[in-house]
One Martini backbone bead per residue (centre of mass of N, CA, C, O) as a GRO file, in nm:
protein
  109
    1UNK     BB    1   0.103   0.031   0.008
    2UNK     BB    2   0.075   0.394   0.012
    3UNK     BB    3  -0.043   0.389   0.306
    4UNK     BB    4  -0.077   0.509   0.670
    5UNK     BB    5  -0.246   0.350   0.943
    6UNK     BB    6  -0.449   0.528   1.171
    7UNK     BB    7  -0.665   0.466   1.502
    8UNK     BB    8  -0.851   0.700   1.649
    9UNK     BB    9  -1.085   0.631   1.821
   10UNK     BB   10  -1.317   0.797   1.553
   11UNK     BB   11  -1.024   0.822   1.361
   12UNK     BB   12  -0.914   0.792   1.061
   13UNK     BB   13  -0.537   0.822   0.934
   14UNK     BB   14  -0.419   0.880   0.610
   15UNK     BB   15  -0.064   0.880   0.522
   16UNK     BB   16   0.023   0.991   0.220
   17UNK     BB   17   0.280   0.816  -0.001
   18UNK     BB   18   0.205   0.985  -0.292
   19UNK     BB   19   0.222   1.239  -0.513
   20UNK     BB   20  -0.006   1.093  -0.653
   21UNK     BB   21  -0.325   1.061  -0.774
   22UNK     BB   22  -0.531   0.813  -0.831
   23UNK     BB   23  -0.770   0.607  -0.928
   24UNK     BB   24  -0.660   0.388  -0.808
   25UNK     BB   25  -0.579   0.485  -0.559
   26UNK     BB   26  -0.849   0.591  -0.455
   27UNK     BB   27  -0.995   0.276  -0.433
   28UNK     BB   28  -0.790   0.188  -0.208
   29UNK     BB   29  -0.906   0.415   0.009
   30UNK     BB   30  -1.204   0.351  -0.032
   31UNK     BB   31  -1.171   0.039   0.063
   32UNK     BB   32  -1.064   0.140   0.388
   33UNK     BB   33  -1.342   0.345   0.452
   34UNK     BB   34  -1.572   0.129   0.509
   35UNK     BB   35  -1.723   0.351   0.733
   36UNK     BB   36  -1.829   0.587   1.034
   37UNK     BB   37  -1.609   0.748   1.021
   38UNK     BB   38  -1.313   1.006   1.032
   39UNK     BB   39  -1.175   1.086   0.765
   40UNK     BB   40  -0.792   1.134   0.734
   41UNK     BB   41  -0.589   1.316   0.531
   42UNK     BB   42  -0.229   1.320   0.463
   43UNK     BB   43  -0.077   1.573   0.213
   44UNK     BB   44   0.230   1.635   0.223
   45UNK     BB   45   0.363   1.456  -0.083
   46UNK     BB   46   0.127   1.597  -0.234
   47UNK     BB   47   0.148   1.709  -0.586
   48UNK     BB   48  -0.101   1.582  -0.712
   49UNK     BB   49  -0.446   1.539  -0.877
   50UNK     BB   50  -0.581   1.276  -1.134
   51UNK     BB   51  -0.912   1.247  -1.009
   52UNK     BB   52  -1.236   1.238  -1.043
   53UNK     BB   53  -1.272   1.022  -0.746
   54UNK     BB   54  -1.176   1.241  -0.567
   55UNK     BB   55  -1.325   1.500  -0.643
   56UNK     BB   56  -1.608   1.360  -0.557
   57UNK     BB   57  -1.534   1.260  -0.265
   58UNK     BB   58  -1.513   1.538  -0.167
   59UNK     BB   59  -1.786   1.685  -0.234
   60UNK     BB   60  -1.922   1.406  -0.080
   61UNK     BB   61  -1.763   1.379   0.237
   62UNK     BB   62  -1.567   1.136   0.269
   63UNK     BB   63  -1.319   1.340   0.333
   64UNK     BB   64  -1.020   1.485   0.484
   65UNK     BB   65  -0.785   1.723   0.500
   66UNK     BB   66  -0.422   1.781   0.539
   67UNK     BB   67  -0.125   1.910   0.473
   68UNK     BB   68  -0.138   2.121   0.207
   69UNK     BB   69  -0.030   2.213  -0.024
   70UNK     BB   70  -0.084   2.535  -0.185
   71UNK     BB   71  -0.102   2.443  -0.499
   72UNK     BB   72  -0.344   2.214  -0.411
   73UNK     BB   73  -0.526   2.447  -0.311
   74UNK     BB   74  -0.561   2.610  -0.542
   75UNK     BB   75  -0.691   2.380  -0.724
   76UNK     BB   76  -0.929   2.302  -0.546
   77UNK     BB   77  -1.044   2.557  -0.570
   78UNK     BB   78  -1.093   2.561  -0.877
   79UNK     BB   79  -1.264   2.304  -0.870
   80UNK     BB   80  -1.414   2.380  -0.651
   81UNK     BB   81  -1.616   2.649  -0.647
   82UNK     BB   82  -1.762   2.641  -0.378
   83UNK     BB   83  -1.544   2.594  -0.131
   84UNK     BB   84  -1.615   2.291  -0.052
   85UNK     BB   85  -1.364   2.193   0.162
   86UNK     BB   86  -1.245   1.944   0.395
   87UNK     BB   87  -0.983   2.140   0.583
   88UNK     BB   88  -0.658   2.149   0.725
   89UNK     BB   89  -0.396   2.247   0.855
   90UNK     BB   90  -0.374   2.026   1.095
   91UNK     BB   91  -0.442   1.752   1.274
   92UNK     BB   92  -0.528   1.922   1.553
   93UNK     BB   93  -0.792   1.995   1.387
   94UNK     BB   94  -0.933   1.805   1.311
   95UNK     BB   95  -0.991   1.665   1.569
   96UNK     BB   96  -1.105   1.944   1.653
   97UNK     BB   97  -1.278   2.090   1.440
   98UNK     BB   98  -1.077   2.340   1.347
   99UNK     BB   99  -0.973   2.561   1.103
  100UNK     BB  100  -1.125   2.565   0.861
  101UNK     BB  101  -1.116   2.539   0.544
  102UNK     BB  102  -1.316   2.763   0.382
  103UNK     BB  103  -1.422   2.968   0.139
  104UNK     BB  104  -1.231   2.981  -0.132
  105UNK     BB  105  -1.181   3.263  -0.320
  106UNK     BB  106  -1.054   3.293  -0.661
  107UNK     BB  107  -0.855   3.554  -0.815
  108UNK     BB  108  -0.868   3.603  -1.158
  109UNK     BB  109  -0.646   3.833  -1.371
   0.00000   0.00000   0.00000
């Protein structure tokens, strides 16, 4: 596998070891989320989201992200027009449900 995963109380936290997303990746991470926790994505490493079903999952509040570099951040907020994309600054947010990213709307001149 490509993440490691870590199961704390109600929460589980996939911390992605893989440059890019794809939809098999997609897949791999979905297949391990099916249950009724808090699932959190650790995206340190991830350079690039090459993937339509991960767009969805996002779209769809299947997982929440943290620890997202600027560039991917900035495209998610492109990718996503209304900005609601469960994201946060890093774990101890996330665990704690504040500071959450939220309505980020990008001018483009």
């Amino acid at each position: 596998m490509n993440f490691i995963e870590t199961i704390q109380n109600k929460e589980i936290v996939l911390v992605i070891d893989e440059k890019i997303i794809d939809d098999n990746f997609c897949e791999k991470i979905l297949n391990k989320i099916q249950n009724n926790k808090k699932i959190g994505l650790d995206m340190t490493k991830v350079q690039d989201i090459c993937s339509q079903k991960f767009i969805s999952c996002l779209i769809n509040n299947k997982f929440r992200l943290f620890n997202l570099q600027s560039e991917l951040l900035a495209y998610l907020a492109i990718v996503l027009k209304d900005g609601f994309l469960k994201s946060y600054i890093n774990y101890e947010d996330f665990s704690k449900n504040k500071r959450e990213l939220i309505k980020r709307h990008l001018l483009i001149t």
